[in-house]
C-alpha positions as CSV (number, residue, x, y, z in Angstrom):
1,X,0.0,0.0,0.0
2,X,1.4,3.2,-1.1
3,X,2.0,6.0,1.4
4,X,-1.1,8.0,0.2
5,X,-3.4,5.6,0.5
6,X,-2.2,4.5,4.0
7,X,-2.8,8.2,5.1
8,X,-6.1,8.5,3.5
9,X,-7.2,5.4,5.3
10,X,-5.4,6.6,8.6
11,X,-7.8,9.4,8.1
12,X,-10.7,7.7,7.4
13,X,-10.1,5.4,10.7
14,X,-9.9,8.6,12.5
15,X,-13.2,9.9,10.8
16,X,-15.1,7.0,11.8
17,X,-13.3,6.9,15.1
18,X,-14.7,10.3,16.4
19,X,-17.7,10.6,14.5
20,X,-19.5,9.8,17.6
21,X,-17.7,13.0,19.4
22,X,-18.9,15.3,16.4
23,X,-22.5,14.2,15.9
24,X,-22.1,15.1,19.9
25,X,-21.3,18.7,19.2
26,X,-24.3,19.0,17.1
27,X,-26.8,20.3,19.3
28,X,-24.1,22.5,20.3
29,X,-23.3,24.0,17.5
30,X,-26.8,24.4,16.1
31,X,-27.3,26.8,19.6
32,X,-24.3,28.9,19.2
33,X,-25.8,29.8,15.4
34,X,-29.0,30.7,16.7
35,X,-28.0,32.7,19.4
36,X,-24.5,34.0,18.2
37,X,-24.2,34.3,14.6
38,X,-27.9,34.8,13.1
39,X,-28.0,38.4,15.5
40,X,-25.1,39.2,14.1
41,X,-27.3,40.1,10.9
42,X,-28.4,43.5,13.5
43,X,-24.8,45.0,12.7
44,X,-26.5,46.5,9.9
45,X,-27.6,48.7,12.7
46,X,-24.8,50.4,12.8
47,X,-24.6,51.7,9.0
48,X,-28.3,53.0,9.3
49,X,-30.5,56.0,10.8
50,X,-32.4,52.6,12.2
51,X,-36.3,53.1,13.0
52,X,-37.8,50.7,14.8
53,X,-41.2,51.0,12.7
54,X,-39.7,50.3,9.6
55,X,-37.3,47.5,10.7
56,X,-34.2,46.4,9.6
57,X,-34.6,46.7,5.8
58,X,-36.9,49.6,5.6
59,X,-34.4,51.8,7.5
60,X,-32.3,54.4,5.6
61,X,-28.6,53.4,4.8
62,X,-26.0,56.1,5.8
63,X,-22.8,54.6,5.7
64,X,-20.5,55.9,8.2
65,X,-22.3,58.5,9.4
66,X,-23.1,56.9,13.0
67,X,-19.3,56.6,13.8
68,X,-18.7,59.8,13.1
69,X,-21.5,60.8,15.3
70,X,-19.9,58.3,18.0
71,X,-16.7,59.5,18.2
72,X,-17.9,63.1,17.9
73,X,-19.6,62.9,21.4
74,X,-17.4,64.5,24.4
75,X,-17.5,61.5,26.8
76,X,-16.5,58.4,24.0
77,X,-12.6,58.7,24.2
78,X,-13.1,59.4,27.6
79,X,-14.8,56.1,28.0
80,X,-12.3,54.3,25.9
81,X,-9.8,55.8,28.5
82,X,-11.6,54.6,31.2
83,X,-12.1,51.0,29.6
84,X,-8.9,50.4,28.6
85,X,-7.3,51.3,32.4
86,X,-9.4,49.2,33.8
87,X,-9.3,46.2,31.9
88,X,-5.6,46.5,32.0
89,X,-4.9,46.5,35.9
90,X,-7.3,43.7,36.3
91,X,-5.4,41.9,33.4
92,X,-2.1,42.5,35.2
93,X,-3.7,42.1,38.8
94,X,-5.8,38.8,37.6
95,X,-2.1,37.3,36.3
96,X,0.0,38.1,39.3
97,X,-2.4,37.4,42.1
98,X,-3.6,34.1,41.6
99,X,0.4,33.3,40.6
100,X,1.3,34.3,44.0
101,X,-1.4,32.7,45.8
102,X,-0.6,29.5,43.7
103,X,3.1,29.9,45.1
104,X,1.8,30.5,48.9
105,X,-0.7,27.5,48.7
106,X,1.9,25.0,46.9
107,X,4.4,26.0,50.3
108,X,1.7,24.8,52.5
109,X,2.5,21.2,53.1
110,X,-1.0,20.6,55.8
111,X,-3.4,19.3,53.5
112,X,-6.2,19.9,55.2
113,X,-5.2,23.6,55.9
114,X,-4.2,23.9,52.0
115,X,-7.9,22.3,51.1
116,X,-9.7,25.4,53.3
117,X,-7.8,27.6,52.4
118,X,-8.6,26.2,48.5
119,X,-12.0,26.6,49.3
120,X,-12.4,30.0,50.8
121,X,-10.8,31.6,48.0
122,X,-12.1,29.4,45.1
123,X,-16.2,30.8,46.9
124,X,-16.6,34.3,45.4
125,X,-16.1,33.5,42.0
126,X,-18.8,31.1,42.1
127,X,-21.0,34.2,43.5
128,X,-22.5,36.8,41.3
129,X,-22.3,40.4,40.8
130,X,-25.4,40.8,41.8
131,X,-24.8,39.3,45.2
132,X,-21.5,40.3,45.5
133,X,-22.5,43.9,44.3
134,X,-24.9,44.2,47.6
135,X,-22.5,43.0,49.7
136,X,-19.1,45.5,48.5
137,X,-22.5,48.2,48.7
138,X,-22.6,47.2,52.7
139,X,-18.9,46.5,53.4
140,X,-17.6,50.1,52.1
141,X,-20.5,52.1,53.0
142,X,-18.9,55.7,54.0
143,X,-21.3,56.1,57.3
144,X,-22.2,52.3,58.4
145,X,-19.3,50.2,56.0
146,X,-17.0,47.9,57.9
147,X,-14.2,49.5,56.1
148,X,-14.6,52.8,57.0
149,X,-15.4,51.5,61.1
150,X,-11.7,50.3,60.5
151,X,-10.3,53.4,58.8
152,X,-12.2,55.5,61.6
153,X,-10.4,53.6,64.1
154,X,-7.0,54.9,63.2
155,X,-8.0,58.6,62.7
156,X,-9.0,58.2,58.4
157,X,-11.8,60.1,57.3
158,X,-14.6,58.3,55.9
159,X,-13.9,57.5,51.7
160,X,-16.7,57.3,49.2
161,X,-15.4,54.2,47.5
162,X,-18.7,53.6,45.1
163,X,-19.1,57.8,44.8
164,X,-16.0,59.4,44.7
165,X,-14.3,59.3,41.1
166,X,-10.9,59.0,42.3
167,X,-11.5,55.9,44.5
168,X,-14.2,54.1,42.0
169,X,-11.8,52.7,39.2
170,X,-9.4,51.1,42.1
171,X,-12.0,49.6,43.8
172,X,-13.5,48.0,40.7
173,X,-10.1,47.0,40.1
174,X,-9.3,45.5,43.6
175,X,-12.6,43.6,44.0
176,X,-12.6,42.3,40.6
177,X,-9.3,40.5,41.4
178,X,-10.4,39.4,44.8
179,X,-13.2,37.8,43.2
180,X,-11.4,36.0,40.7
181,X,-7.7,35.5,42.1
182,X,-8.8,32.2,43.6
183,X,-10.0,30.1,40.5
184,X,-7.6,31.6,38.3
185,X,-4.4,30.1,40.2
186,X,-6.2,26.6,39.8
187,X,-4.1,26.5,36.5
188,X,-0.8,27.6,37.8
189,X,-1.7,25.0,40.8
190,X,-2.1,22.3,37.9
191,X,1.0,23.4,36.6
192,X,3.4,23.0,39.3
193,X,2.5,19.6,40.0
194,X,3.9,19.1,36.3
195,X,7.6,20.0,38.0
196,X,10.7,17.5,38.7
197,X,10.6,16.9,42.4
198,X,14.0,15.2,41.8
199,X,14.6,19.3,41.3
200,X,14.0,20.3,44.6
201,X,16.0,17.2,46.5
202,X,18.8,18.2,44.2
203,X,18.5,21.8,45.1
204,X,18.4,21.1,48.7
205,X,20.9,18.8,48.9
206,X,23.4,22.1,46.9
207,X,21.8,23.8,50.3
208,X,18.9,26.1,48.8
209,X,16.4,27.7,51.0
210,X,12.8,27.5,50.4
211,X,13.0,30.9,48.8
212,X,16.0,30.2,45.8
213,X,13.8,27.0,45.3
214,X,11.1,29.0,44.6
215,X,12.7,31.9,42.3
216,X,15.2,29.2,40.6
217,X,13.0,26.2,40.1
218,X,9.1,26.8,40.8
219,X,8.9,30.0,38.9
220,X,10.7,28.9,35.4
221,X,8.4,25.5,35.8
222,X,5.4,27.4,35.4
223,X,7.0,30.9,33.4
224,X,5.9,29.6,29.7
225,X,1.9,29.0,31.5
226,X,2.6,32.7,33.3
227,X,2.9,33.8,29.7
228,X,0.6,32.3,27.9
229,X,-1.9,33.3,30.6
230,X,-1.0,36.8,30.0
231,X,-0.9,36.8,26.3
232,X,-4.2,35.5,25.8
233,X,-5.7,37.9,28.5
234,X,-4.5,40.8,25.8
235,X,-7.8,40.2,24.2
236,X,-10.2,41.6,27.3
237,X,-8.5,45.0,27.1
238,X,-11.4,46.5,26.1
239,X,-13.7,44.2,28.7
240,X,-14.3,46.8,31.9
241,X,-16.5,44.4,33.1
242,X,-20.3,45.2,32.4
243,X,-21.6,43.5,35.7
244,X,-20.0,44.5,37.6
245,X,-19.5,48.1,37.2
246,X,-23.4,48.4,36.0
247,X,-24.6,46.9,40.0
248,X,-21.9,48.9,41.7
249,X,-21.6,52.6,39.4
250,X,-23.7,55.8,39.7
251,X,-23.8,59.3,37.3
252,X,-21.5,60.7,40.3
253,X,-18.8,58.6,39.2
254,X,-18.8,58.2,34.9
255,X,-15.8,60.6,35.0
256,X,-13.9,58.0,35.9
257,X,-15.9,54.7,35.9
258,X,-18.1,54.8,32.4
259,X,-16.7,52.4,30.1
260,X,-17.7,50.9,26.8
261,X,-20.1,48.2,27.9
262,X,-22.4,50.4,29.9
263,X,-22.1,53.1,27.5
264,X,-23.7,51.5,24.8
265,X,-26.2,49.9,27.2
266,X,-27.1,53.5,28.6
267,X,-27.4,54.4,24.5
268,X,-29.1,51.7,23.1
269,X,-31.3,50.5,26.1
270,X,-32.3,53.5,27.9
271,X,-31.8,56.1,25.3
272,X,-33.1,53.8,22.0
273,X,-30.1,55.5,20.0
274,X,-30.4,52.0,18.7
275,X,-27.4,52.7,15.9
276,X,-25.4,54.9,17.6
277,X,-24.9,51.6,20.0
278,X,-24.9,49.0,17.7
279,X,-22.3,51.4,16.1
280,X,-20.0,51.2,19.4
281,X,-20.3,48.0,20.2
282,X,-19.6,46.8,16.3
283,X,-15.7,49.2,16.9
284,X,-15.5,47.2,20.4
285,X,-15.8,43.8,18.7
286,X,-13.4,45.2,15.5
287,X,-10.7,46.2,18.5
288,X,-11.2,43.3,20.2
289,X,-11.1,40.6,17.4
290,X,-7.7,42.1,16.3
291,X,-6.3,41.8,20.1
292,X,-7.8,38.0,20.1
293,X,-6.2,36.9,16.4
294,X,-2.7,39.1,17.9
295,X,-3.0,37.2,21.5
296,X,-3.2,33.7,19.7
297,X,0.0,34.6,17.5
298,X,2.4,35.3,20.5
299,X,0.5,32.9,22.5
300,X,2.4,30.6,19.5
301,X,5.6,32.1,19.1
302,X,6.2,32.5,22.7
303,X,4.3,29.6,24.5
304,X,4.0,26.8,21.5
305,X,0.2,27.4,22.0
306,X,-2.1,26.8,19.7
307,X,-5.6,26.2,19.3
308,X,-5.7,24.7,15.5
């Protein structure tokens, strides 16, 4: 048998093989068209002067003319500004957080004190922002917030966390990572357990301390998952976080807290500027989807990753 026909056959064994698995991903698949790629037709939105009463093909076609209007509005780049520094400290707080933590935990040789300690941090991201949002709402409270008891105590004025504009972008940046720091070191926990132990018995044997163990052996074990984690993060930088700023912001606090995702739900849901929103959100997916197909290029040439 020639070496073309012994592939093709390799490849029809492996057809036949998962077939099964495929005709699985059917129902799947059929969903995700449905309710992901047949609205998509509603970007049309964003190149018309859309009226409702006349529907998508009995509204006038303008071309551009609603991103020009977008970008001519006072607060947009301000938005944008606002997006893109908070998506970015909670990219860089969400990669070296859970790291740390994963660091900590894998030093902790009592099981059943690494297993609570597992469990109390893995809790609040199974909690959502609407619960989470009323209990941050309660906790830093400026007259009756735990926080500010505390800050009282040791002669600090009372802070406005959810209404002053200084403090709001921090504090969305801070309790987003406390939220999430927990189940995101679950992979950097998987990947330690992928290095040499014969490692650390030789390094202790040269006389290392826990510390140069750590710096010289755990941290270049798990270095190529640190970056790939953080390469293929690049592609929420313009992902605020819609929950939870929308529970937890206010008008006092836009300067500072607005971003994309609640701009174009203020627009198009509250305001029925219907194009101008479908308009913003089509240049947030445009930005986005040249950060995802950039991410998955270094994620290649600098961690071997690769989805196809």
């Amino acid at each position: 048998m020639s070496c073309e026909k012994l592939s093709q056959s390799m490849k029809k064994a492996r057809f036949l093989r998962e077939l099964p698995l495929h005709l699985m991903l059917i129902p799947a698949v059929i969903l995700v068209f449905i309710y992901n790629y047949i609205p998509m037709a509603g970007i049309a939105i964003a190149f018309q002067r859309f009226q409702a009463t006349k529907g998508l093909f009995g509204s006038e076609f303008v071309g551009l003319a609603n991103f020009r209007t977008l970008f001519s509005l006072p607060d947009t780049w301000q938005v944008i500004g606002n997006t893109i520094f908070i998506a970015l400290f909670k990219m860089i707080g969400g990669i070296i957080a859970p790291v740390v933590f994963a660091l900590v935990l894998n030093e902790i040789n009592n099981k059943p004190a690494r297993r609570i300690f597992q469990t109390m941090v893995y809790l609040p991201n199974f909690l959502s922002w609407i619960i989470i949002s009323g209990i941050f709402i309660d906790i830093l409270s400026p007259t009756r917030g735990i926080i500010n008891m505390i800050l009282g105590k040791v002669g600090i004025g009372p802070i406005f966390f959810l209404g002053d504009p200084a403090w709001f972008p921090f504090t969305m940046i801070i309790t987003d990572i406390w939220k999430g720091f927990g189940f995101g070191s679950v992979i950097y926990l998987a990947a330690l357990t992928s290095i040499d132990p014969s490692l650390y018995e030789s390094a202790v044997i040269d006389g290392a301390s826990r510390w140069r163990q750590t710096w010289h052996i755990t941290v270049p074990g798990i270095l190529s998952t640190i970056i790939l984690m953080t390469v293929l993060s690049m592609a929420n930088i313009l992902n605020g976080g819609f929950d939870q700023i929308f529970n937890l912001y206010n008008p006092a606090v836009y300067s500072t807290g607005d971003v994309l995702d609640t701009m174009i739900y203020r627009m198009g849901i509250q305001n029925a500027q219907f194009a101008v929103s479908t308009a913003a959100g089509l240049f947030k997916s445009a930005i986005s989807f040249v950060f995802i197909v950039t991410s998955y290029y270094l994620a290649d040439k600098l961690a071997g990753y690769r989805i196809f």
